[in-house]
PDBQT receptor file of N, H, CA, C and O in Angstrom, charges set to zero:
ATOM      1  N   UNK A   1       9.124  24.015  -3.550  1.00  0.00    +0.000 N 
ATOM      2  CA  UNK A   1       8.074  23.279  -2.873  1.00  0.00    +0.000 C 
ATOM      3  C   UNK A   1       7.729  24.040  -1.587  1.00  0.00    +0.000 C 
ATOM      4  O   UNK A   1       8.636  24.382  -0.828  1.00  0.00    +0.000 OA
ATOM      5  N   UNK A   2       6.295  24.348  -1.289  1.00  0.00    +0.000 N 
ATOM      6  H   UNK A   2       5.559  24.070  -1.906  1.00  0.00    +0.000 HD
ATOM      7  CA  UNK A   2       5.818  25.048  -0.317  1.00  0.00    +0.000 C 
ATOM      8  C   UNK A   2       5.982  24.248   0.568  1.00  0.00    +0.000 C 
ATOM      9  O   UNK A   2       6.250  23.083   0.276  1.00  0.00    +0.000 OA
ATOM     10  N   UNK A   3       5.831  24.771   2.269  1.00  0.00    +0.000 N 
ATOM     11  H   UNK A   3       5.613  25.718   2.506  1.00  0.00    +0.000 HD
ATOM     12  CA  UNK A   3       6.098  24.039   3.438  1.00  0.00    +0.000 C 
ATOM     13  C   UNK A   3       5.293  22.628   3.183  1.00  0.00    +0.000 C 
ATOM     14  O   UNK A   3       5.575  21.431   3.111  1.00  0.00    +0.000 OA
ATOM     15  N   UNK A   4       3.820  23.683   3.063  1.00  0.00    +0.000 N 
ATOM     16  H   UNK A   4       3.590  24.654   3.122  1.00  0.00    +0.000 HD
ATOM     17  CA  UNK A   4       3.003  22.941   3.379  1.00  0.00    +0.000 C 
ATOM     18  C   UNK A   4       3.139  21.599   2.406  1.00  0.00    +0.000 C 
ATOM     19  O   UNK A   4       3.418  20.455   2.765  1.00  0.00    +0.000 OA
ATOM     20  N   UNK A   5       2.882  22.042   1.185  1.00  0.00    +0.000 N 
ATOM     21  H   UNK A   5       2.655  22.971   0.894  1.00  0.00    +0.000 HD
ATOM     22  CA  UNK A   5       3.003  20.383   0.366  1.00  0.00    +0.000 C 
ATOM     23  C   UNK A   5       4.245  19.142   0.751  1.00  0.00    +0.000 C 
ATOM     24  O   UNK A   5       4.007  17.937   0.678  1.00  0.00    +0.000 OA
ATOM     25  N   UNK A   6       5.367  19.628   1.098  1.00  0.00    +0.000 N 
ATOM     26  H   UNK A   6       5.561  20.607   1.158  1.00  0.00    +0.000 HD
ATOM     27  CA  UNK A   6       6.360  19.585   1.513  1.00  0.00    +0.000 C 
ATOM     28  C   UNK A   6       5.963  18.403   2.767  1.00  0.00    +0.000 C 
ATOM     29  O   UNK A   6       6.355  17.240   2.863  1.00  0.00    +0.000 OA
ATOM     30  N   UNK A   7       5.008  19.211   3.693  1.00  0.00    +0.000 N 
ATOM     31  H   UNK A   7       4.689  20.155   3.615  1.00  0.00    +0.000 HD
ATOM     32  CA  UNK A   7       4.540  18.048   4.757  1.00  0.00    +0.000 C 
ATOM     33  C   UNK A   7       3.676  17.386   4.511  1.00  0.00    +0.000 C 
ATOM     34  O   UNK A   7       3.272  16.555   5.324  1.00  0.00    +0.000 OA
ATOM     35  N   UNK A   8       3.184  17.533   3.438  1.00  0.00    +0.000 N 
ATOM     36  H   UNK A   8       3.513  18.208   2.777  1.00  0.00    +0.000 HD
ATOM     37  CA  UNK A   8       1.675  16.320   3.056  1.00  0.00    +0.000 C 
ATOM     38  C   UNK A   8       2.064  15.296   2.261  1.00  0.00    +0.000 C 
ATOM     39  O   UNK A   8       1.411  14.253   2.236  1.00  0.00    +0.000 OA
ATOM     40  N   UNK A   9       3.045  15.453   1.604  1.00  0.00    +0.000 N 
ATOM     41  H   UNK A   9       3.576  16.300   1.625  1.00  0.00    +0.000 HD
ATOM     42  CA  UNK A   9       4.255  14.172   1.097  1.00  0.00    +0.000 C 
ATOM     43  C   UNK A   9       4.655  13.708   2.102  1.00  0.00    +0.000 C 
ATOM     44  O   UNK A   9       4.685  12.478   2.147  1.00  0.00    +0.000 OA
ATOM     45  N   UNK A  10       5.191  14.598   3.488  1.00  0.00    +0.000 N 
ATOM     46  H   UNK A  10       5.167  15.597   3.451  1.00  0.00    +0.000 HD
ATOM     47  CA  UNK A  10       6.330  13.608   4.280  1.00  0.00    +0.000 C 
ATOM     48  C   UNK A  10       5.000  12.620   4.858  1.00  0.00    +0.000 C 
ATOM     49  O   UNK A  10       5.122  11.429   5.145  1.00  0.00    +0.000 OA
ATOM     50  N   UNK A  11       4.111  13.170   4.923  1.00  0.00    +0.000 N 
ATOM     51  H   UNK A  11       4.012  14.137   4.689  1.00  0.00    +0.000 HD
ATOM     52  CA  UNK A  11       2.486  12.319   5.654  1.00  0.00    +0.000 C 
ATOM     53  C   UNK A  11       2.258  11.562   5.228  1.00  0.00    +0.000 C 
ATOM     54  O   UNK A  11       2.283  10.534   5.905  1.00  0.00    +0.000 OA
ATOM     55  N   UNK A  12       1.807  11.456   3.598  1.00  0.00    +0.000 N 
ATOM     56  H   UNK A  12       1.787  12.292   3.048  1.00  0.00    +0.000 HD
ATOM     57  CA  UNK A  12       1.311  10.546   2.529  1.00  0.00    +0.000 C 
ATOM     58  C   UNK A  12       2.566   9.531   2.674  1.00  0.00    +0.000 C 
ATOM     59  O   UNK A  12       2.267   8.349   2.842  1.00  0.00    +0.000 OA
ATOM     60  N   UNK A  13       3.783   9.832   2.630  1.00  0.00    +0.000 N 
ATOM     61  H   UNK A  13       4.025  10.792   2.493  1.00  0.00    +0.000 HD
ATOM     62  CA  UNK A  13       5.501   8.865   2.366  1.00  0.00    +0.000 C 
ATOM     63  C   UNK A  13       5.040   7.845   3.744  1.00  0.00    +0.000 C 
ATOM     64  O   UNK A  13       4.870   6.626   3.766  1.00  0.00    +0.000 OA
ATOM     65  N   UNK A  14       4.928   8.780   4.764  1.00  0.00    +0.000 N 
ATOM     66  H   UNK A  14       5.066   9.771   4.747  1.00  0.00    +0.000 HD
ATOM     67  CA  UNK A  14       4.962   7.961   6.029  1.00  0.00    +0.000 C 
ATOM     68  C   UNK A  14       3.594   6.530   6.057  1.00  0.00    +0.000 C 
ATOM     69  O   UNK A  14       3.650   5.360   6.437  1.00  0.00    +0.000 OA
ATOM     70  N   UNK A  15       2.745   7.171   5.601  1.00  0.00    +0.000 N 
ATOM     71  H   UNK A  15       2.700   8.121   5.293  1.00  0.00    +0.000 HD
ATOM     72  CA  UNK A  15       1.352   6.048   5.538  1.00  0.00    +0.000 C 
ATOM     73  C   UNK A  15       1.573   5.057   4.375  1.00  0.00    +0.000 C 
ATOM     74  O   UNK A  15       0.877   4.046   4.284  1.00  0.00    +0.000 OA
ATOM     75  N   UNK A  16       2.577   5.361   3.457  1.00  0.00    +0.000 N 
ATOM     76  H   UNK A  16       3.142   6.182   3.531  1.00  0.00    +0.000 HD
ATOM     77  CA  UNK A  16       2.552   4.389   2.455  1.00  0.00    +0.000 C 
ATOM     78  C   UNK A  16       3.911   3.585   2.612  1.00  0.00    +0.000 C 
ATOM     79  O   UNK A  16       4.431   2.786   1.833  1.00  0.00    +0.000 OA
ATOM     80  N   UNK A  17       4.347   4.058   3.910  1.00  0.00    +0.000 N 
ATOM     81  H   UNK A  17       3.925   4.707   4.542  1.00  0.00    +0.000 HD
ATOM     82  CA  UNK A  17       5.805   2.774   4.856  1.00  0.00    +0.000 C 
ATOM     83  C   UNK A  17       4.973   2.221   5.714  1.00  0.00    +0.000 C 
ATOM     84  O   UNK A  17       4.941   1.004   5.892  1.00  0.00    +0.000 OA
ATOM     85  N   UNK A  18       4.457   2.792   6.137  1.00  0.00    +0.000 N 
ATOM     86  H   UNK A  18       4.483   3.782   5.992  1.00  0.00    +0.000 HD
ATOM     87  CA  UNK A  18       3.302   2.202   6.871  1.00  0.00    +0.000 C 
ATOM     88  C   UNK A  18       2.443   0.610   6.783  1.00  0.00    +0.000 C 
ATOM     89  O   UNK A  18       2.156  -0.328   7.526  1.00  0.00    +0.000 OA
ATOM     90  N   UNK A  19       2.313   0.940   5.684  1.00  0.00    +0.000 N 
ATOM     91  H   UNK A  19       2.547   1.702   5.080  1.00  0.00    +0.000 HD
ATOM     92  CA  UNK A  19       1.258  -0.054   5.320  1.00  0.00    +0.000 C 
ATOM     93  C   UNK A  19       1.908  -0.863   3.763  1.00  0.00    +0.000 C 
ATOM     94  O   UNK A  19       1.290  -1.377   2.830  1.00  0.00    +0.000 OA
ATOM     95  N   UNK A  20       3.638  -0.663   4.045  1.00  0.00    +0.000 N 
ATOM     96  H   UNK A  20       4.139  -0.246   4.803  1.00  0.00    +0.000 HD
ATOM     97  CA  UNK A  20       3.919  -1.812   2.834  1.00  0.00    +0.000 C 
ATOM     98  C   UNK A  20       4.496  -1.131   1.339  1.00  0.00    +0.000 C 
ATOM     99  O   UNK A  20       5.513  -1.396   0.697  1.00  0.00    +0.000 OA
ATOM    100  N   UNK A  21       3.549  -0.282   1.120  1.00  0.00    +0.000 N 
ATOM    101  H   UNK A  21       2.724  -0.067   1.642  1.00  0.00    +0.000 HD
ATOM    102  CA  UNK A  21       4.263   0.106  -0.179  1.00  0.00    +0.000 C 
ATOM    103  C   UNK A  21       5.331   0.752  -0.494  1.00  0.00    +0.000 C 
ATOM    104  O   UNK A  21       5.786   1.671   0.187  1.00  0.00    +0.000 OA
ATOM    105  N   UNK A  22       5.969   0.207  -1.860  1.00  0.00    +0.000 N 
ATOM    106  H   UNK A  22       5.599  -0.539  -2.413  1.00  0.00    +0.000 HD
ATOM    107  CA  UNK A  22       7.570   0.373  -2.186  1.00  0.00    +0.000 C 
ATOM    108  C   UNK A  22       7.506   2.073  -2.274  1.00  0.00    +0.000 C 
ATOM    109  O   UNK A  22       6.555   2.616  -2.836  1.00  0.00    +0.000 OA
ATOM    110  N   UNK A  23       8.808   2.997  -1.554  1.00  0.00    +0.000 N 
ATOM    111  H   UNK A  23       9.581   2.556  -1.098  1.00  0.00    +0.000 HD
ATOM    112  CA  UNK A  23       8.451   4.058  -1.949  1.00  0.00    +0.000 C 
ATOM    113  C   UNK A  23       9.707   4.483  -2.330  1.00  0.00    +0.000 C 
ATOM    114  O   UNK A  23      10.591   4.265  -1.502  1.00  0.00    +0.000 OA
ATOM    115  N   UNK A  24      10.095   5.142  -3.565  1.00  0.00    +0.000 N 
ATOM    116  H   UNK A  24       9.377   5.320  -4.238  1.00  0.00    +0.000 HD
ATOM    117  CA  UNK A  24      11.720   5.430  -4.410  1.00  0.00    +0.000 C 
ATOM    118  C   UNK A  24      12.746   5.837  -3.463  1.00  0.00    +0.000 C 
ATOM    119  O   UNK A  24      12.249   6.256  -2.418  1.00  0.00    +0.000 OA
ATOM    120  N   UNK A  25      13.990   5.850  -3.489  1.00  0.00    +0.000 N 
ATOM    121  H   UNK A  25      14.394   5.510  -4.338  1.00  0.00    +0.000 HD
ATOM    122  CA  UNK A  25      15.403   6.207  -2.975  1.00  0.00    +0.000 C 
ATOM    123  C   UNK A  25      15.269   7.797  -3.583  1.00  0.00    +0.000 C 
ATOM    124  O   UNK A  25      15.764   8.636  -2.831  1.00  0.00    +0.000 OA
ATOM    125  N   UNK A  26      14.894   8.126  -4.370  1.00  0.00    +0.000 N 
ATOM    126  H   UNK A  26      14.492   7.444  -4.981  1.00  0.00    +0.000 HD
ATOM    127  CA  UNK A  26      14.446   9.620  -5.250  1.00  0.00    +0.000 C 
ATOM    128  C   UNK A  26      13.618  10.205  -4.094  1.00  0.00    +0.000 C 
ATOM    129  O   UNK A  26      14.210  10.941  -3.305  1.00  0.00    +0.000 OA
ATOM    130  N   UNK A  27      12.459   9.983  -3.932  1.00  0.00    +0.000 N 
ATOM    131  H   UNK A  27      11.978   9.385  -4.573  1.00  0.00    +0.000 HD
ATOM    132  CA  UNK A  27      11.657  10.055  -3.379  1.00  0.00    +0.000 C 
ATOM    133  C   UNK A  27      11.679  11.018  -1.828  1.00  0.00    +0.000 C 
ATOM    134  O   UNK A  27      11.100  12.020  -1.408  1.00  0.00    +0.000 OA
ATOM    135  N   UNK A  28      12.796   9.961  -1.268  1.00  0.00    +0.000 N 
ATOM    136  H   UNK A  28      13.267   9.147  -1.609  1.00  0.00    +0.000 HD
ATOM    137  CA  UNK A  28      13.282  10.200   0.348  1.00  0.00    +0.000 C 
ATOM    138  C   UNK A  28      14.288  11.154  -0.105  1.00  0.00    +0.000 C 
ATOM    139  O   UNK A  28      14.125  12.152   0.597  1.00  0.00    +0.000 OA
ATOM    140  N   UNK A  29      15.262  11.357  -0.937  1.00  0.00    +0.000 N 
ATOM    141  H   UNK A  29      15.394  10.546  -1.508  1.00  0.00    +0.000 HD
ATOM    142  CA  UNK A  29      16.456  12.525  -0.776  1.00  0.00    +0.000 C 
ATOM    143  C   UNK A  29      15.255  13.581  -1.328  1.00  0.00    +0.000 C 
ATOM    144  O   UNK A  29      15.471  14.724  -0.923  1.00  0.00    +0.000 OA
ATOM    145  N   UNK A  30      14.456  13.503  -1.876  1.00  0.00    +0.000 N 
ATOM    146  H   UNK A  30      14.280  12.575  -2.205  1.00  0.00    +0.000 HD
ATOM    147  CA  UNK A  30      13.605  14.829  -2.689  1.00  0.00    +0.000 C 
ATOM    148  C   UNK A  30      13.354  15.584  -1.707  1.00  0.00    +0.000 C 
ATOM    149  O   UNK A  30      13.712  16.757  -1.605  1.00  0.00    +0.000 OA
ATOM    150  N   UNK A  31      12.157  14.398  -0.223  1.00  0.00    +0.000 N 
ATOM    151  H   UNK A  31      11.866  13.445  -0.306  1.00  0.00    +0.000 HD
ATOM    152  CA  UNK A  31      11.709  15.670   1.044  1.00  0.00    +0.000 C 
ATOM    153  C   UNK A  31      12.920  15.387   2.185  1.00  0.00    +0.000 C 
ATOM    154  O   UNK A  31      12.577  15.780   3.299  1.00  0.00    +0.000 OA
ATOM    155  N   UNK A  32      13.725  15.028   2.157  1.00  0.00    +0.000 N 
ATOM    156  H   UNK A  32      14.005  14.709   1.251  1.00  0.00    +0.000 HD
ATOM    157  CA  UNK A  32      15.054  15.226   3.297  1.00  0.00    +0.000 C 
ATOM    158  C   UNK A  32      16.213  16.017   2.564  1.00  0.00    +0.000 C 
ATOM    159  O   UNK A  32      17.362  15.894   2.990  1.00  0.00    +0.000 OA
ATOM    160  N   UNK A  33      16.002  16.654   1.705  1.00  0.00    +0.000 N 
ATOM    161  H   UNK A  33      15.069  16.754   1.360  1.00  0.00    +0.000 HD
ATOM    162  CA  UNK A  33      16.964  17.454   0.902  1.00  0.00    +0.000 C 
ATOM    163  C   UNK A  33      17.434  18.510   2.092  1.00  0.00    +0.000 C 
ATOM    164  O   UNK A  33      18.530  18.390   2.639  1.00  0.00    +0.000 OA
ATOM    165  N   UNK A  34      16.572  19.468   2.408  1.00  0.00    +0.000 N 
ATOM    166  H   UNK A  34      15.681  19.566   1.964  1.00  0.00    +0.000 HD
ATOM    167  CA  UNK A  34      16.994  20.560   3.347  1.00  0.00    +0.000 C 
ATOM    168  C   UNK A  34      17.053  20.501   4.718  1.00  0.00    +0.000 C 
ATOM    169  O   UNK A  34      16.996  21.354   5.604  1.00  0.00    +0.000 OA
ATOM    170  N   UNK A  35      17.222  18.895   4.693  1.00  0.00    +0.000 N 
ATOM    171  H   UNK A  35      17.269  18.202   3.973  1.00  0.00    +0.000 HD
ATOM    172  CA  UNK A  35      18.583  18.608   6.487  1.00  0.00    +0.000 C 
ATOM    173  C   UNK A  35      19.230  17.548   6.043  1.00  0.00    +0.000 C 
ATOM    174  O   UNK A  35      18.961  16.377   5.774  1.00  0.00    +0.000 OA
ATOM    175  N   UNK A  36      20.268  18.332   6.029  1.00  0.00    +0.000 N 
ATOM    176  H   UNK A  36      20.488  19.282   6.247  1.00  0.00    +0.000 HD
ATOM    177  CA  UNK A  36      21.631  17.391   5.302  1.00  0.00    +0.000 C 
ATOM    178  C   UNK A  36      22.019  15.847   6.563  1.00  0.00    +0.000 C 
ATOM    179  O   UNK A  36      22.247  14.638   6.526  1.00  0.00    +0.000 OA
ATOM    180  N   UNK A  37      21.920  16.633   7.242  1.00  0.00    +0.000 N 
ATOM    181  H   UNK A  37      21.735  17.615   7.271  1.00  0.00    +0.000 HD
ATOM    182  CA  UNK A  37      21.816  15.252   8.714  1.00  0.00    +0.000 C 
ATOM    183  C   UNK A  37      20.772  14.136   8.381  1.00  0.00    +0.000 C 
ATOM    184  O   UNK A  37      21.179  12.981   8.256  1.00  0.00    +0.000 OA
ATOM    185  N   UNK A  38      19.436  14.429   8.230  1.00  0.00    +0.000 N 
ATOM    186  H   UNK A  38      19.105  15.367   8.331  1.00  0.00    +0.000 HD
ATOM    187  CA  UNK A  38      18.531  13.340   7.936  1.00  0.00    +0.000 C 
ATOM    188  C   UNK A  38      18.694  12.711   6.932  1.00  0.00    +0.000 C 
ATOM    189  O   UNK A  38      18.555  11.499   6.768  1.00  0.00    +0.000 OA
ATOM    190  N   UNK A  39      19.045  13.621   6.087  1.00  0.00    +0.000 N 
ATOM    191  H   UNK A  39      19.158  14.605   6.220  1.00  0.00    +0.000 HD
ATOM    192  CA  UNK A  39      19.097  13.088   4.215  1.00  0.00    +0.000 C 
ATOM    193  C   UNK A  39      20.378  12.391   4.220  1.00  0.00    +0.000 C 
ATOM    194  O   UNK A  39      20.221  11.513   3.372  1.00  0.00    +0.000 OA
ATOM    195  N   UNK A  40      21.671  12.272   4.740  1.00  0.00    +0.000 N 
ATOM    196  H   UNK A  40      21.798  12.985   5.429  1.00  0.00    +0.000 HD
ATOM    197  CA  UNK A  40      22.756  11.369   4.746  1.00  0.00    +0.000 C 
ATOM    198  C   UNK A  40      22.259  10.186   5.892  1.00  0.00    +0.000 C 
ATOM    199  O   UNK A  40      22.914   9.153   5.756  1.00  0.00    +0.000 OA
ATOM    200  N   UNK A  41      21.409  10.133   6.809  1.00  0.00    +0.000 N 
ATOM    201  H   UNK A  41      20.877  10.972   6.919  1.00  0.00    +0.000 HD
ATOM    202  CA  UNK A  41      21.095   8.880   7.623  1.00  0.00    +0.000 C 
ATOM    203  C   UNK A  41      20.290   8.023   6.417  1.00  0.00    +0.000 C 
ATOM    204  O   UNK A  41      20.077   6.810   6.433  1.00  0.00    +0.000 OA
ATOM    205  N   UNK A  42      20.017   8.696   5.679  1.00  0.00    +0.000 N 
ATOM    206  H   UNK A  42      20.190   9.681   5.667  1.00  0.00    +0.000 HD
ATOM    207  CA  UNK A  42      18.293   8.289   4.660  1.00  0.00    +0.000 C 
ATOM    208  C   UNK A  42      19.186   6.910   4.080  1.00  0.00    +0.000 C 
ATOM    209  O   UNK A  42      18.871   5.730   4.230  1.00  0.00    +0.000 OA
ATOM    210  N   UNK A  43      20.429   7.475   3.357  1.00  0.00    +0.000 N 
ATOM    211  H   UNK A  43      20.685   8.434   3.236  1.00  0.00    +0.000 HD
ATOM    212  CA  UNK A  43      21.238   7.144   2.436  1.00  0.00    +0.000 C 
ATOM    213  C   UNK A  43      21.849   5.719   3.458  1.00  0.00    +0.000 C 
ATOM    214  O   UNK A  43      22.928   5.345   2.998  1.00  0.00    +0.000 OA
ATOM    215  N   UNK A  44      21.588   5.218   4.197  1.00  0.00    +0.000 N 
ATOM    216  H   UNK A  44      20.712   5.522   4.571  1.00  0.00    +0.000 HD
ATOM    217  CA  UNK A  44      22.458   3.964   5.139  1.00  0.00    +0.000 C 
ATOM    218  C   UNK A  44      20.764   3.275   5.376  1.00  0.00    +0.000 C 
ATOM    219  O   UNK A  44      20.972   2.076   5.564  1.00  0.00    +0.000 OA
ATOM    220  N   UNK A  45      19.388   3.496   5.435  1.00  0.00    +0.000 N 
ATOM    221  H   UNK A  45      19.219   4.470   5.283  1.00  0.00    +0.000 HD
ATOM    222  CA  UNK A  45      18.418   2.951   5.789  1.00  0.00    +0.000 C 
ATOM    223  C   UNK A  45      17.809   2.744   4.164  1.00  0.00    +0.000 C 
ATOM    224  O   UNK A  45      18.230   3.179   3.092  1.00  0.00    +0.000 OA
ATOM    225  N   UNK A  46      16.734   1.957   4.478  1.00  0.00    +0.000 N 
ATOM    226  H   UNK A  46      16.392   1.605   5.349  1.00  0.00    +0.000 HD
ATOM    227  CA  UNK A  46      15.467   1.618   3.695  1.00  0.00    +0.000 C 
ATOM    228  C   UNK A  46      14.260   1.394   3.988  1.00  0.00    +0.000 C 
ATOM    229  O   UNK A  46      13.972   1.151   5.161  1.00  0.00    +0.000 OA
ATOM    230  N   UNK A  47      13.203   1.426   2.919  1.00  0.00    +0.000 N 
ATOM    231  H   UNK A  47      13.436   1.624   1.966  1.00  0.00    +0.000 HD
ATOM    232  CA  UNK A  47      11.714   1.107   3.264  1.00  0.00    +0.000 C 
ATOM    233  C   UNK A  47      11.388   1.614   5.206  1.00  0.00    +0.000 C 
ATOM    234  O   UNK A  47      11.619   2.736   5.658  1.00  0.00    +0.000 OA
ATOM    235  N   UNK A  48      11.053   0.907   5.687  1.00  0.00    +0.000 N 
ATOM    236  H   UNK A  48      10.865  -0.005   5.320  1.00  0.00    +0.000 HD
ATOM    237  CA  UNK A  48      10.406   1.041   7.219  1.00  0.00    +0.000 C 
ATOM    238  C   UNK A  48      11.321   1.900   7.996  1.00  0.00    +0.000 C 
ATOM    239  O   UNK A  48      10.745   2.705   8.727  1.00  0.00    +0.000 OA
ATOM    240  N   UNK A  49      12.884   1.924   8.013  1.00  0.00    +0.000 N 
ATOM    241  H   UNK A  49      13.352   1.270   7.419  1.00  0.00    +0.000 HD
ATOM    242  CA  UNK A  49      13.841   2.525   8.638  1.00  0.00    +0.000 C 
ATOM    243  C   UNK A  49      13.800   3.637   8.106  1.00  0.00    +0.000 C 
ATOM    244  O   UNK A  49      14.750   4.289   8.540  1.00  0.00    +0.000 OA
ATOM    245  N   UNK A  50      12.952   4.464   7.084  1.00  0.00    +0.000 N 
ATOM    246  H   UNK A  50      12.181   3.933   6.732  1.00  0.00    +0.000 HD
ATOM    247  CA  UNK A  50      12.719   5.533   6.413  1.00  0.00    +0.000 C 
ATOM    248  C   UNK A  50      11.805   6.611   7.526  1.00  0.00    +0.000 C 
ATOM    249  O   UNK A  50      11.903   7.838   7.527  1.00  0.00    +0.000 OA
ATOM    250  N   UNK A  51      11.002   5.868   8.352  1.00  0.00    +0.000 N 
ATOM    251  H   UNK A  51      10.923   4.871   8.351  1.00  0.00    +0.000 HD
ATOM    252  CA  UNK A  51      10.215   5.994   9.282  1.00  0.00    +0.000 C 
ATOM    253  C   UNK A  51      10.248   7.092   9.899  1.00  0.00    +0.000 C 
ATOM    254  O   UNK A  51       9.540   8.060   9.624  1.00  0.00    +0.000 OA
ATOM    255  N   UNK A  52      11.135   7.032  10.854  1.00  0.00    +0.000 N 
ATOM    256  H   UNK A  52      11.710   6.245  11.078  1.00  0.00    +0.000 HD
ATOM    257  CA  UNK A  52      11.514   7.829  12.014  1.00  0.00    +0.000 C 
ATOM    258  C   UNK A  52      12.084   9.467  11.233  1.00  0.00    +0.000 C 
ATOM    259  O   UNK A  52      11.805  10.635  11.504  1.00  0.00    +0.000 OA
ATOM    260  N   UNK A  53      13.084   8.765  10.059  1.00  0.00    +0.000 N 
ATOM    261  H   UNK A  53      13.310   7.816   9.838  1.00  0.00    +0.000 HD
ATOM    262  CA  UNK A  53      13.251  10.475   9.742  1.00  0.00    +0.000 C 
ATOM    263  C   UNK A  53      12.436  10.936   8.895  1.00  0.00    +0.000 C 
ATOM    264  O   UNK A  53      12.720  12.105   8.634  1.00  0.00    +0.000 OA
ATOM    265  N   UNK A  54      11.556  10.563   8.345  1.00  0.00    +0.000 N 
ATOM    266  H   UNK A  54      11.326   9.613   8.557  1.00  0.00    +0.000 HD
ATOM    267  CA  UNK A  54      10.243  11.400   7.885  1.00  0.00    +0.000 C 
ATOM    268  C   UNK A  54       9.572  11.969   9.551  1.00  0.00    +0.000 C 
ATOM    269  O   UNK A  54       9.363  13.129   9.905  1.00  0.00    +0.000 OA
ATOM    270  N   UNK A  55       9.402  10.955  10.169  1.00  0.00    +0.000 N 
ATOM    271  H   UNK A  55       9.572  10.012   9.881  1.00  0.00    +0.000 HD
ATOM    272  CA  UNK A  55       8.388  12.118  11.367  1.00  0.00    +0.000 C 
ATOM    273  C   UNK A  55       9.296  13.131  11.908  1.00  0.00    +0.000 C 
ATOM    274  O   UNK A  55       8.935  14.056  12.635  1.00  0.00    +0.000 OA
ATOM    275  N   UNK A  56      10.601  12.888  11.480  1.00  0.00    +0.000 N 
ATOM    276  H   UNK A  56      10.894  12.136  10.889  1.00  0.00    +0.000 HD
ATOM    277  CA  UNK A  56      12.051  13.899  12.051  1.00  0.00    +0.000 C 
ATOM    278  C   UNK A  56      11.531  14.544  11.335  1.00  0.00    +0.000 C 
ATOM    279  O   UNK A  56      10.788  15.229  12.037  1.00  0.00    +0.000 OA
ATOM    280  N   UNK A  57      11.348  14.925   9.943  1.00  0.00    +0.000 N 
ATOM    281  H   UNK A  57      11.951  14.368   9.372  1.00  0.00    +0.000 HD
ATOM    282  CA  UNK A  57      11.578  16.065   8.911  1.00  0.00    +0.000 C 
ATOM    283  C   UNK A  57       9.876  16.920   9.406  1.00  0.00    +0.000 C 
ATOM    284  O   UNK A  57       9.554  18.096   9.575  1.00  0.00    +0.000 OA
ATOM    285  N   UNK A  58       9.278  15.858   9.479  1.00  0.00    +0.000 N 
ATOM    286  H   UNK A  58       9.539  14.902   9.342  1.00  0.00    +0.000 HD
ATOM    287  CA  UNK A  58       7.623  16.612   9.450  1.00  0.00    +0.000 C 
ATOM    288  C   UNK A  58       7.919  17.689  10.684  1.00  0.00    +0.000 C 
ATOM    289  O   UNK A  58       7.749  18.908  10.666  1.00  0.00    +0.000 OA
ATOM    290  N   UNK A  59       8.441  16.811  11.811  1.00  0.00    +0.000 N 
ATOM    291  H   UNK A  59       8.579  15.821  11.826  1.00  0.00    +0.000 HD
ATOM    292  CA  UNK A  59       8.217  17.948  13.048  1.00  0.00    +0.000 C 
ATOM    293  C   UNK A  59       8.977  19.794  12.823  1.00  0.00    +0.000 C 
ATOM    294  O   UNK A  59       8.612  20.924  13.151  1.00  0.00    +0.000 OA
ATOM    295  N   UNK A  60      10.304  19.134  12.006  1.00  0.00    +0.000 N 
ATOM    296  H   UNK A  60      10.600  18.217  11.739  1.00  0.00    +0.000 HD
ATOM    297  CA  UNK A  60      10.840  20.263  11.624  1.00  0.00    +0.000 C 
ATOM    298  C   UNK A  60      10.326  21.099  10.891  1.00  0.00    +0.000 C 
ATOM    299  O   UNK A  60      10.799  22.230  10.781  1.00  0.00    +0.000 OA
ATOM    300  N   UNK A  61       9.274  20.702  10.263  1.00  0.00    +0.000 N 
ATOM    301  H   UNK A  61       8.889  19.784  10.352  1.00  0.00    +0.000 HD
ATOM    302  CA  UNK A  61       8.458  21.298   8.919  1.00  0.00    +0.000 C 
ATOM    303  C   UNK A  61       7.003  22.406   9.642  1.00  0.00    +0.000 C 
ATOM    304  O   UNK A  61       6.441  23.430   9.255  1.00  0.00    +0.000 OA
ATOM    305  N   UNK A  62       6.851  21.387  10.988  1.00  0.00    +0.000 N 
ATOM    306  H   UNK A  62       7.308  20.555  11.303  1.00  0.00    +0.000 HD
ATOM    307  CA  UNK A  62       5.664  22.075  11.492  1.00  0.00    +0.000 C 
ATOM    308  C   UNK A  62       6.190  23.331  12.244  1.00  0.00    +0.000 C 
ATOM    309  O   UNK A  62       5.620  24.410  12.087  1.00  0.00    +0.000 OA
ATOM    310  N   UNK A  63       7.307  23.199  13.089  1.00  0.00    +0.000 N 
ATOM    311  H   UNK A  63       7.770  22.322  13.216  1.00  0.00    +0.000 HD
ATOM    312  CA  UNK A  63       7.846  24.001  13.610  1.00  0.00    +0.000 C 
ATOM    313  C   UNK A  63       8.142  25.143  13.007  1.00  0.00    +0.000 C 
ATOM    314  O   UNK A  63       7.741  26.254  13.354  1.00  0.00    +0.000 OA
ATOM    315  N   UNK A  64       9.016  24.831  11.876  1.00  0.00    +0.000 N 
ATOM    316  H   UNK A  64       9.342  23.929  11.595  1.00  0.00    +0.000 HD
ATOM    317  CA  UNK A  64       9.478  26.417  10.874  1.00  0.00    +0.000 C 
ATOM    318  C   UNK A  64       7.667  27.349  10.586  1.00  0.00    +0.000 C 
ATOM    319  O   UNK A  64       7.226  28.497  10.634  1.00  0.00    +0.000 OA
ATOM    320  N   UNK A  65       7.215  26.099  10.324  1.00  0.00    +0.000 N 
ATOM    321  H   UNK A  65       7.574  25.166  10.285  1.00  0.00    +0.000 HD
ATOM    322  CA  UNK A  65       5.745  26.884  10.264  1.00  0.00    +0.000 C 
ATOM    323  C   UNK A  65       4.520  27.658  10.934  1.00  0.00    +0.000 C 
ATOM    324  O   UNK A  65       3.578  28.333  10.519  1.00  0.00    +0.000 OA
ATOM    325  N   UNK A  66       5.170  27.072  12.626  1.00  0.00    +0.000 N 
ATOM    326  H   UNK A  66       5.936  26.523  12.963  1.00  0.00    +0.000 HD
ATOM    327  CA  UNK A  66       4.613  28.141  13.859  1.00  0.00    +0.000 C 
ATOM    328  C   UNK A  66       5.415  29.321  13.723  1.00  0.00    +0.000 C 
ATOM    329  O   UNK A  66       5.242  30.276  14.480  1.00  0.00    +0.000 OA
TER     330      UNK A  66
């Protein structure tokens, strides 16, 4: 998975916690796979508490990409 798609999931994931819709336990380990730190917090939260480490993963995503 390219960076980029990579962050347009964590975007699309984030707007669809956002606004309610169910989004898979699959789903969240798929784009927190490559930070083992976020992706084991993932695994203790759900739905809305999914939140914060998606905008964790995005920032990391934009960064590797400057």
């Amino acid at each position: 998975m390219t960076l980029e798609h990579r962050l347009a999931l964590i975007i699309e994931t984030i707007r669809a916690l956002q606004i309610g819709l169910p989004v898979s336990t699959g789903r969240m380990t798929l784009l927190l796979e490559p930070w083992p730190d976020l992706y084991r917090d993932s695994l203790a939260r759900s739905g809305a508490g999914w939140i914060n480490l998606l905008q964790a993963a995005a920032a990391r995503v934009k960064r590797t990409m400057q």
